[in-house]
One Martini backbone bead per residue (centre of mass of N, CA, C, O) as a GRO file, in nm:
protein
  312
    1UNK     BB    1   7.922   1.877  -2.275
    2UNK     BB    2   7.618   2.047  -2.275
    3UNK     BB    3   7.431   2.244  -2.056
    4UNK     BB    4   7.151   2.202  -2.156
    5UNK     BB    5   7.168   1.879  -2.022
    6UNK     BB    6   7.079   1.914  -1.767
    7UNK     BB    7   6.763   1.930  -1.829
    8UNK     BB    8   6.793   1.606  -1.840
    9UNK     BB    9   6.981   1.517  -1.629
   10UNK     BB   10   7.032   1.330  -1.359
   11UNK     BB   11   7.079   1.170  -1.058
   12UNK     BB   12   7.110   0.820  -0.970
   13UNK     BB   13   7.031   0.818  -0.675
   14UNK     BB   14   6.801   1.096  -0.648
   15UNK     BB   15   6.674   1.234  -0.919
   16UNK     BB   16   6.838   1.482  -0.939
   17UNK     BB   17   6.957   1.763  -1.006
   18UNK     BB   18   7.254   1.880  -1.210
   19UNK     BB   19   7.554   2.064  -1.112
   20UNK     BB   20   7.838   2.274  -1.204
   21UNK     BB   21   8.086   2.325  -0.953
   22UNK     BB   22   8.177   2.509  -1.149
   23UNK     BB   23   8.169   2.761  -1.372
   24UNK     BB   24   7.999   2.768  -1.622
   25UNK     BB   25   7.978   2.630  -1.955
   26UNK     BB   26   7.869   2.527  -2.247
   27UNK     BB   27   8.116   2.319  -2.272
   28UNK     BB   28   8.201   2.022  -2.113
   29UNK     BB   29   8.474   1.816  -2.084
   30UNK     BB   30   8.608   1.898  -1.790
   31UNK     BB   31   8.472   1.745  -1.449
   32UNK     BB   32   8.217   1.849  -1.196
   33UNK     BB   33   7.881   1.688  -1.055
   34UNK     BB   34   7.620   1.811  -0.859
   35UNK     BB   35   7.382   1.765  -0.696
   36UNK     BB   36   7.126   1.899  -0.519
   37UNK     BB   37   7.189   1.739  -0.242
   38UNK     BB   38   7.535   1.722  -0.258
   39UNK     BB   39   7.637   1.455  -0.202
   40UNK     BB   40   7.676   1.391  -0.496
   41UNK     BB   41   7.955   1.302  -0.772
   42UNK     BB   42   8.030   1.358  -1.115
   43UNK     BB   43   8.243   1.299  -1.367
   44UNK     BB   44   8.383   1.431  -1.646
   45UNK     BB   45   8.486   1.315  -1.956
   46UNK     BB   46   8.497   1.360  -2.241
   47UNK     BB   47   8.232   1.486  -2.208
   48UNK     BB   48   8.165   1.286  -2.038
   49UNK     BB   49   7.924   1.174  -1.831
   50UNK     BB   50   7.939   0.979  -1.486
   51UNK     BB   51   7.659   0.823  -1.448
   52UNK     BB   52   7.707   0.638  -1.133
   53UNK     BB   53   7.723   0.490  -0.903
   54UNK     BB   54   7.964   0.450  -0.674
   55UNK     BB   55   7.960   0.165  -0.577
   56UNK     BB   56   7.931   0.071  -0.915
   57UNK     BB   57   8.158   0.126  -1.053
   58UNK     BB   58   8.340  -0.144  -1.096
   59UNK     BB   59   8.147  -0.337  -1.167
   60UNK     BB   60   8.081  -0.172  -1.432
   61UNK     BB   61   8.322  -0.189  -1.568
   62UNK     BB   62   8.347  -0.490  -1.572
   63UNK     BB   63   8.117  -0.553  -1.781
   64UNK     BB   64   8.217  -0.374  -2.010
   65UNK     BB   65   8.467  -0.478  -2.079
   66UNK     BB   66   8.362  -0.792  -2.100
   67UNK     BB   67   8.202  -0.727  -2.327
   68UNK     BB   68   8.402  -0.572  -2.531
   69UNK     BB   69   8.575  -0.813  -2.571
   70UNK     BB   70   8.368  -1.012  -2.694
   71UNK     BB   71   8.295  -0.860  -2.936
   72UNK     BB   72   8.532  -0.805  -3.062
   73UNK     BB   73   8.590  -1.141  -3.090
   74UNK     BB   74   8.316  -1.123  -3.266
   75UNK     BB   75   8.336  -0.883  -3.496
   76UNK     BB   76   8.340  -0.603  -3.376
   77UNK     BB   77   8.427  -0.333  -3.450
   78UNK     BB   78   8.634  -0.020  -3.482
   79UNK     BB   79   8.861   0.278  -3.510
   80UNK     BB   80   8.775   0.314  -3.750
   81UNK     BB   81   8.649   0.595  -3.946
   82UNK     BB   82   8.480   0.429  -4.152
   83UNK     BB   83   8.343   0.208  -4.026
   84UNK     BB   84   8.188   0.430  -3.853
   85UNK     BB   85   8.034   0.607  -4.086
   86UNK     BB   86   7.898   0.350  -4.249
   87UNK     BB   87   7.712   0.239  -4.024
   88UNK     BB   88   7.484   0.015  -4.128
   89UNK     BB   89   7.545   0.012  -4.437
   90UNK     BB   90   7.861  -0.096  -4.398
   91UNK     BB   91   8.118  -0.329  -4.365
   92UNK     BB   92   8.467  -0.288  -4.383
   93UNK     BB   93   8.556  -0.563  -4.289
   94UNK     BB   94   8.336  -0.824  -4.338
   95UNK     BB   95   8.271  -0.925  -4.026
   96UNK     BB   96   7.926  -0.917  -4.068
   97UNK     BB   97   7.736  -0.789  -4.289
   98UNK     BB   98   7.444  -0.919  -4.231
   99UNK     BB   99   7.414  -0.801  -3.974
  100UNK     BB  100   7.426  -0.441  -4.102
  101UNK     BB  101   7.220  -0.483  -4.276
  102UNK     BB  102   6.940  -0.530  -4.063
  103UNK     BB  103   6.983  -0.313  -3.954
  104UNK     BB  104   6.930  -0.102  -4.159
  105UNK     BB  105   6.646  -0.194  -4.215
  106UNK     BB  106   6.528  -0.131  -3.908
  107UNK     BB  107   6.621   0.200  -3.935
  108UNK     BB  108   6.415   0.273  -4.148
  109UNK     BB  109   6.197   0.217  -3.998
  110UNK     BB  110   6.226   0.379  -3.737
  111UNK     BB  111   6.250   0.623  -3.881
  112UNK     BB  112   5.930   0.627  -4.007
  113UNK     BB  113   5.852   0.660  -3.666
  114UNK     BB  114   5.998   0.875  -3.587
  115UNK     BB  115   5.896   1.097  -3.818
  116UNK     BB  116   5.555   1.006  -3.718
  117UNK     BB  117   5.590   1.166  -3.412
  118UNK     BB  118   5.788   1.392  -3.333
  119UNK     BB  119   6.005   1.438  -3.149
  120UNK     BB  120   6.249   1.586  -2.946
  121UNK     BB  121   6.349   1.383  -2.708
  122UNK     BB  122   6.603   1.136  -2.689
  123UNK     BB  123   6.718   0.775  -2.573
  124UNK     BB  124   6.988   0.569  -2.653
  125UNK     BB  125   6.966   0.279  -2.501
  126UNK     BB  126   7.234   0.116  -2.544
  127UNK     BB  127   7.443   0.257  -2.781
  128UNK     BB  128   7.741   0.254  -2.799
  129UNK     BB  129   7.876   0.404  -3.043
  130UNK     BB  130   7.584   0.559  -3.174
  131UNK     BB  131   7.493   0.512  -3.513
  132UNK     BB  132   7.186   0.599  -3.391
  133UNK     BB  133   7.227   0.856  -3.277
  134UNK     BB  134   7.332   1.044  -3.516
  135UNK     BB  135   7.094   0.980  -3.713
  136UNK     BB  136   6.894   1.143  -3.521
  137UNK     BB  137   7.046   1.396  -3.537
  138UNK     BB  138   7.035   1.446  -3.829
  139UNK     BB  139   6.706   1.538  -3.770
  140UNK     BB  140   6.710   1.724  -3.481
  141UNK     BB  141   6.764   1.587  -3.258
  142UNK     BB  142   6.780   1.560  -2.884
  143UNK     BB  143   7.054   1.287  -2.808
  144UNK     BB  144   7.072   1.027  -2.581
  145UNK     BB  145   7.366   0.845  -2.505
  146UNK     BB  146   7.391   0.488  -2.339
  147UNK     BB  147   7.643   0.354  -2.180
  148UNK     BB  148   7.875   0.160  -1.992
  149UNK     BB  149   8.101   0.182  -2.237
  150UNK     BB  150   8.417   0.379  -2.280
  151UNK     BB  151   8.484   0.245  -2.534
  152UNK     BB  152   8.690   0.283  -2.896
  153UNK     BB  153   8.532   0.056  -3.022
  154UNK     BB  154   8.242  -0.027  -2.834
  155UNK     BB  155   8.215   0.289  -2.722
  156UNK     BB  156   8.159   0.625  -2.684
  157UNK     BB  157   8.456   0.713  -2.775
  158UNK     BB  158   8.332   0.635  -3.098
  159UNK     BB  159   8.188   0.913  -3.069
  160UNK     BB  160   8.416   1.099  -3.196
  161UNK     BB  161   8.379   1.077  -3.498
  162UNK     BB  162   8.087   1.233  -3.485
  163UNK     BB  163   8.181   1.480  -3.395
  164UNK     BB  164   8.408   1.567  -3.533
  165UNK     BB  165   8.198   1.579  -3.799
  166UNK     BB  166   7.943   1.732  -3.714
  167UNK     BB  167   7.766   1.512  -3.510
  168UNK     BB  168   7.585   1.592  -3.238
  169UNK     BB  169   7.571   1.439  -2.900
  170UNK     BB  170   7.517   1.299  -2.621
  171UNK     BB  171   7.715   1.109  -2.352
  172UNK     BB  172   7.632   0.866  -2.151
  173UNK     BB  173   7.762   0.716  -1.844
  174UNK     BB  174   7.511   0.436  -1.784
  175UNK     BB  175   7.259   0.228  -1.629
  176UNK     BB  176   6.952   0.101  -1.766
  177UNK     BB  177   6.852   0.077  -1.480
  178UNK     BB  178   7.010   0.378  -1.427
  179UNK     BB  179   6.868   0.635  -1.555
  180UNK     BB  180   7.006   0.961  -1.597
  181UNK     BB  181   6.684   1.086  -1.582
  182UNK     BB  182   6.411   1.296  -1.553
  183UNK     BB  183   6.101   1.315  -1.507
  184UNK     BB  184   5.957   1.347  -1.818
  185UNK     BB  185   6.162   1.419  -2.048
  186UNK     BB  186   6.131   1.219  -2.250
  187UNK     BB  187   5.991   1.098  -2.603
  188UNK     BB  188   6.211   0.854  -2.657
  189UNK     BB  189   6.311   0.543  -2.625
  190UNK     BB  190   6.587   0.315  -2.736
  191UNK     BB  191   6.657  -0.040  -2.755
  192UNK     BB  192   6.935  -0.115  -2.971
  193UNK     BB  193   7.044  -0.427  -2.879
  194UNK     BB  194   7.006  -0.414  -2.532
  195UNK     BB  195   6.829  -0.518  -2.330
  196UNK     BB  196   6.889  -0.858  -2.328
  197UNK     BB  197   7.144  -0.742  -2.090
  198UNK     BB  198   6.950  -0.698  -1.871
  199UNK     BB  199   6.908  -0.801  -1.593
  200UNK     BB  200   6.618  -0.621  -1.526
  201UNK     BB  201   6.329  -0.569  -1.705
  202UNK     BB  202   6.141  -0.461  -1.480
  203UNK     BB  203   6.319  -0.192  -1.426
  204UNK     BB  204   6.388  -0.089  -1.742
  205UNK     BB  205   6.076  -0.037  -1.781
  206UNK     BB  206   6.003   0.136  -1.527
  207UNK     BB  207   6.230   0.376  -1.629
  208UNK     BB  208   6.129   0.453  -1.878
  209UNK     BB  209   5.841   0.518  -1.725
  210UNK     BB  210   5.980   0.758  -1.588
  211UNK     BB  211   6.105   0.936  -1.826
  212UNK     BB  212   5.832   0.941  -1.995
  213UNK     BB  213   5.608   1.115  -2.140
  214UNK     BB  214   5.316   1.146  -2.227
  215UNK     BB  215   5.291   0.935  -2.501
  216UNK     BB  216   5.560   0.824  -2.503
  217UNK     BB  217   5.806   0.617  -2.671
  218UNK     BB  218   5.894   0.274  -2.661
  219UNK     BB  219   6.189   0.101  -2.821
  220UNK     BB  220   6.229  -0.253  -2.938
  221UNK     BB  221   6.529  -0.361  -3.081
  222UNK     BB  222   6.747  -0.614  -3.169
  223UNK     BB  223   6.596  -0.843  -3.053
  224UNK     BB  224   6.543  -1.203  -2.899
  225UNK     BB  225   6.235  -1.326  -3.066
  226UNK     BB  226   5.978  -1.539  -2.955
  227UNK     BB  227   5.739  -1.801  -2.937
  228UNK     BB  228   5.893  -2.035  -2.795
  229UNK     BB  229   6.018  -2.096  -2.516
  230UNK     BB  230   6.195  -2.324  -2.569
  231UNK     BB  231   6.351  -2.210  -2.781
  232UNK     BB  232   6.450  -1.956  -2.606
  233UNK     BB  233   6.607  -2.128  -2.389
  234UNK     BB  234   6.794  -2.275  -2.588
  235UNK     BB  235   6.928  -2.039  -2.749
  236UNK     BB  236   7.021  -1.858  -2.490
  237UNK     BB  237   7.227  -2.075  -2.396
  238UNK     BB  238   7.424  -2.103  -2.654
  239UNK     BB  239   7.486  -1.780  -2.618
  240UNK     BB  240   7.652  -1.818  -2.336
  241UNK     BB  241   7.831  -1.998  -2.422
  242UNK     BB  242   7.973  -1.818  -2.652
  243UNK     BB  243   8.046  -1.581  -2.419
  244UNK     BB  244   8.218  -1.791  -2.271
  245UNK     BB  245   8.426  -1.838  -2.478
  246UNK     BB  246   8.522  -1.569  -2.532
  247UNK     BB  247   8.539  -1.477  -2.206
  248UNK     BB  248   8.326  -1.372  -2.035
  249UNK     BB  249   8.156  -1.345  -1.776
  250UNK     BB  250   7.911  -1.446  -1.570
  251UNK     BB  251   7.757  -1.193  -1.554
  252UNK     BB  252   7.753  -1.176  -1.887
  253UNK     BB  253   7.607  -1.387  -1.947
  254UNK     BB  254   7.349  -1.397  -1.715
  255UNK     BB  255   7.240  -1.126  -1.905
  256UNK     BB  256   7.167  -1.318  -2.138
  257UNK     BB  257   6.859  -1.272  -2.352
  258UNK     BB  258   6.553  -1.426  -2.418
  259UNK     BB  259   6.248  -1.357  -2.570
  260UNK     BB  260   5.891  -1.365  -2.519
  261UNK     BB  261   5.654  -1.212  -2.662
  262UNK     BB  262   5.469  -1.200  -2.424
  263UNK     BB  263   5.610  -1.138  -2.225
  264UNK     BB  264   5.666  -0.876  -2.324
  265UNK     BB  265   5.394  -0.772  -2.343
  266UNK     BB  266   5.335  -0.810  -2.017
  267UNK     BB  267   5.530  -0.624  -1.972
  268UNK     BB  268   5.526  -0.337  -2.083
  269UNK     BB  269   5.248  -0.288  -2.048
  270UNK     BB  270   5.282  -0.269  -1.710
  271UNK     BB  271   5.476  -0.016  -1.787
  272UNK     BB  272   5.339   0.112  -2.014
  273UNK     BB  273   5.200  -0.048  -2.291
  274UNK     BB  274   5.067  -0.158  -2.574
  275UNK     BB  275   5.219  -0.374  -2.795
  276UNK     BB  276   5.391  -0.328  -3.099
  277UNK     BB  277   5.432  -0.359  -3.466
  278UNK     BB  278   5.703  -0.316  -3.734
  279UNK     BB  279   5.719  -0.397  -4.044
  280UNK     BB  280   5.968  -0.539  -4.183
  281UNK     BB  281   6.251  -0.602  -4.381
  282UNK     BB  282   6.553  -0.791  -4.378
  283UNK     BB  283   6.543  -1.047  -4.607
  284UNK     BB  284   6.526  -1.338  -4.759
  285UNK     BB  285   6.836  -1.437  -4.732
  286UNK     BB  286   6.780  -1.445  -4.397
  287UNK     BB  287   6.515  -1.584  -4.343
  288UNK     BB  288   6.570  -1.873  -4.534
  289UNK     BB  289   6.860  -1.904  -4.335
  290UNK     BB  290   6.687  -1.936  -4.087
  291UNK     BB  291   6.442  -2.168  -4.145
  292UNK     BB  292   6.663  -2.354  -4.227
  293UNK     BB  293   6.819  -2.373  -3.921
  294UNK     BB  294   6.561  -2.482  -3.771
  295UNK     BB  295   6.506  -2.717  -3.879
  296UNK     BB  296   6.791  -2.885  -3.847
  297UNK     BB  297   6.755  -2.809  -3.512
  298UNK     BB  298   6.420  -2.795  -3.447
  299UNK     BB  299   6.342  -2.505  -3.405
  300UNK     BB  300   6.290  -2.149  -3.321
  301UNK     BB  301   6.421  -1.892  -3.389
  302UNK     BB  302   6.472  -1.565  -3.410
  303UNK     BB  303   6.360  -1.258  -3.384
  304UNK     BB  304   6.375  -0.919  -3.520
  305UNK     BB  305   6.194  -0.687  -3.382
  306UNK     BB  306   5.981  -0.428  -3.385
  307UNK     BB  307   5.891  -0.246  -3.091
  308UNK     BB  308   5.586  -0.065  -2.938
  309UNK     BB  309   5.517   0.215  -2.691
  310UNK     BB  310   5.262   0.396  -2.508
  311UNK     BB  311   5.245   0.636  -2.256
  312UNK     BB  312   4.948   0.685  -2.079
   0.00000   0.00000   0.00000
């Protein structure tokens, strides 16, 4: 962690600037940070500051485990170096492969997004290994990646290999719901892939709009979006079950949802802005295959929209 980054990190309880105990230096690997009302106290591993509340530290350690197990056994992630460099652009697993072409094309659209808005300071919430945080780093922006997990499959610790090569970014262990960031601090919120994990959206979109300067902006993407309630409600059912195959707990379960356009447009509004999207193109055979499967199953599919709103 870099000392510049004190100046938009917060106490995740008292949402207070913090400070580190020790006298600073550039860059702190271990260490420990206090608030400023002194209360609360909070350690650095491997650089990476976890702004947890204190009661929470448990619950989120199980939580993180729990999908991180989930997910690697359902063919994500890897330790490997090159699988690491090379998404979201090939999986050298070949074990997602269509699933890391559509971030592709999705990350190209947002990035073309980012380009156009010209942010200074980004935070990438629920950000995994990183690897949107990276390439937004490789653009000159200021980049903080957050995540639950410090799993070094699929969590903050894999990003020790692109820090490692060469592209900086921060890295906070943080819930999406207290999001560990002073007010109006940053240009951008990204929730890539993560949002519909969150157990509440409507504090996770408070807590954006909270951290977000004016005319900032909140993007969510790569979340499972209907048009049909009914069809959202089937879809949701299913992929929970499928988490609960995997082994998650009911936590993890419980916290895993599908969104109705509507829904989103009014919660959204209601705390940042009127939500707008950016048309990509995801794929023929992607598409084909998603339409080809809802007819069968006779419902609507999820569809993986770029959504967008500016905070006014």
């Amino acid at each position: 962690m870099r000392l510049a980054a004190l100046t938009v990190l917060a106490c995740p309880v008292c949402k207070q600037e913090l400070h580190p105990v020790l006298p600073p230096s550039p860059e702190i690997a271990v260490g420990t940070l206090v608030c400023a009302t002194g209360a609360h106290r909070f350690l650095i591993r491997s650089g990476i500051p976890e702004l947890v509340r204190p009661e929470r530290i448990a619950s989120v350690e199980a939580f993180a485990t729990s999908l991180s197990l989930a997910w690697t056994r359902d063919g994500w992630g890897s330790t490997d170096e090159e699988y690491l460099m090379k998404i979201p652009a090939r999986d050298v697993t070949h074990r997602r492969s269509a699933e890391w072409k559509v971030k592709e094309r999705s990350e190209h659209a947002l990035l073309f997004l980012v380009d156009s808005l010209k942010p200074r300071r980004v935070v990438d919430l629920g950000s995994g290994v990183g690897w949107l945080a990276r390439d937004m780093a490789t653009r000159g922006l200021e980049v903080f990646a957050l995540d639950a997990s410090m799993n070094e499959q699929v969590g903050l610790l894999a990003a020790n290999v692109y820090i490692r090569r060469g592209t900086y970014f921060e890295r906070v262990r943080g819930e999406m719901d207290e999001p560990p960031f002073l007010d109006h601090s940053v240009d951008l919120v990204v929730c890539n892939a993560s949002l519909h994990y969150a157990p509440s959206i409507d504090i996770v979109l408070r807590e954006i709009a909270r951290m977000l300067r004016t005319n900032g902006t909140c993007v969510i993407m790569n979340s499972p979006v209907h048009r049909d309630e009914r069809s959202a409600r089937r879809a949701e059912e299913s992929f929970r079950n499928h988490l609960s195959a995997l082994g998650a707990t009911d936590r993890v379960v419980q916290s895993y949802h599908h969104f109705t356009r509507s829904a989103l447009d009014e919660m959204v509004g209601k705390f940042v802005g009127p939500l707008a999207e950016i048309a990509y193109e995801p794929g023929v055979g992607f598409r084909l295959t998603r339409r080809l499967k809802g007819i069968l199953l006779g419902m609507e599919l999820a569809s993986f929209p770029i959504l967008y709103a500016r905070r006014s």
